[in-house]
N, C-alpha and C positions, 0 to 999 in steps of 0.2 A: 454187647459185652456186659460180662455181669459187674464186674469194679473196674473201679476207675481210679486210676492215683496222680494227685497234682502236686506237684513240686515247685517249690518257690523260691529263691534265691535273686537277690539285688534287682537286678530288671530282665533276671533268665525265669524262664517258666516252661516246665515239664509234662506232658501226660501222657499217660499209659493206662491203654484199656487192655484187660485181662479177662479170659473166664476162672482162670483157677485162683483163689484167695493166696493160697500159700506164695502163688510165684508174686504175686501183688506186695504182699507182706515182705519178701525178700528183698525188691526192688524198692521197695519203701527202708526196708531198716540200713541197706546203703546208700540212698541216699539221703536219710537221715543223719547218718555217720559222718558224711559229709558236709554236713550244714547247712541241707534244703531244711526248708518245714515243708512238712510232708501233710498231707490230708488224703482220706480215702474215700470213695462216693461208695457203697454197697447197691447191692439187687435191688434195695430199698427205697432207695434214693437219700440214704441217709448220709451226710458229709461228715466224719468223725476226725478225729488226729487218728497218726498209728497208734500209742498207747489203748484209749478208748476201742479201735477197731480190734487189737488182738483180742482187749477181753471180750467183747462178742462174740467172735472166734472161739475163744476156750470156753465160751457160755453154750453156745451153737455146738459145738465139736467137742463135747468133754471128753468122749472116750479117747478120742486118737491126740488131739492138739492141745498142751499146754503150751501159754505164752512165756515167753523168755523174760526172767527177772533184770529188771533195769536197774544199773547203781543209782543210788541217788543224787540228786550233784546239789548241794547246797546253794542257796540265792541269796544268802545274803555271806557276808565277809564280817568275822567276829572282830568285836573293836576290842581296845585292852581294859583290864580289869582298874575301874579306876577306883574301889572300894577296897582292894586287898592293900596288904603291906606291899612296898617296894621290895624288888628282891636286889635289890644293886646295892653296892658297897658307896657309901661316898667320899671313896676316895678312888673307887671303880673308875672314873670320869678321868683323872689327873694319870691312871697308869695305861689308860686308851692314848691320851693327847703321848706319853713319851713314848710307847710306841709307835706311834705314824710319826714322831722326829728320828725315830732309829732308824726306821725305816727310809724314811727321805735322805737320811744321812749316809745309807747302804747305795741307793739307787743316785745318789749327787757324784759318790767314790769312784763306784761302778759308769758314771758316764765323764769323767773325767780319765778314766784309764784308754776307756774307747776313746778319745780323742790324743791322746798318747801316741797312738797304736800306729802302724805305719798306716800312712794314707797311701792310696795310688791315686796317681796323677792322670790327669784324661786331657789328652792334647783337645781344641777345638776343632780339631778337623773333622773327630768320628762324629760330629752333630752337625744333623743337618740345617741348614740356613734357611729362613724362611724363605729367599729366593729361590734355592733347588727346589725345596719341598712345592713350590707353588710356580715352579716353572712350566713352561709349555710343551709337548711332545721333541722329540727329535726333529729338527730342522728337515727342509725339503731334501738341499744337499744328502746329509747322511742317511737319507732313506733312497736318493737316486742313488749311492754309492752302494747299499746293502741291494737293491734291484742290477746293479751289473756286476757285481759278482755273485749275484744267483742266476742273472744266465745266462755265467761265462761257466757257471758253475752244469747248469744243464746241458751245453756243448759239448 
């Protein structure tokens, strides 16, 4: 086989040997998509990531295969600007604190009406007891009693 694709996830591991690049490629960028890392072995014997293998690819095959542009995904997570002006009000802080008391004092209203409200009543009979629930099958009796009238029932 001309490539080969290895696929790696947690303690799962994949491979597929292929002649044709493209279907390799395909089988690569899904399960890339998925959250293998993926690696490709070429005719070569060379082990690439998918990235690296496409440009080869579209190095090897300019006329017919251009590689598919990848978003970029950012690796690091921008922290705050601690050189600019603040953009906050200071008194922005004290009209946050009175609304989350509005707010509490909406949802305290609101759970004092539901307890207003008519309640239904549930006898203890429709719950079952731990002894039913952890009882034993039907007694011998009521199963010799369900076997003669089945075959009084079959006479």
């Amino acid at each position: 086989m001309a490539y080969t694709m290895i696929a790696e996830r947690e303690s799962q591991k994949i491979r597929k040997q292929r002649e044709s690049a493209l279907i390799v490629i395909a089988n690569a960028q899904v399960m890339e998509a998925e959250g293998w890392q993926v690696v490709i072995t070429d005719e070569d014997g060379n082990t690439l990531p998918l990235a690296d293998f496409e440009a080869t690819l579209t190095q090897k095959f300019s006329s017919w295969y251009k590689a598919k542009s990848r978003p970029v995904v950012p690796t690091t997570i921008p922290g705050p600007n601690l050189f600019g002006e603040s953009a906050a009000d200071p008194a922005e802080p004290e009209a946050v604190v009175a609304a989350e008391l509005a707010a509490e004092q909406v949802e305290t209203a609101a759970a004092a009406e539901v307890d207003e409200a008519e309640v239904q009543e549930i006898a203890e009979d429709d719950f079952e007891t731990a002894e039913t629930a952890n009882a034993a099958p039907a007694e011998k009796v009521e199963r010799d009693e369900i076997v003669i009238e089945a075959e009084a029932m079959a006479d």
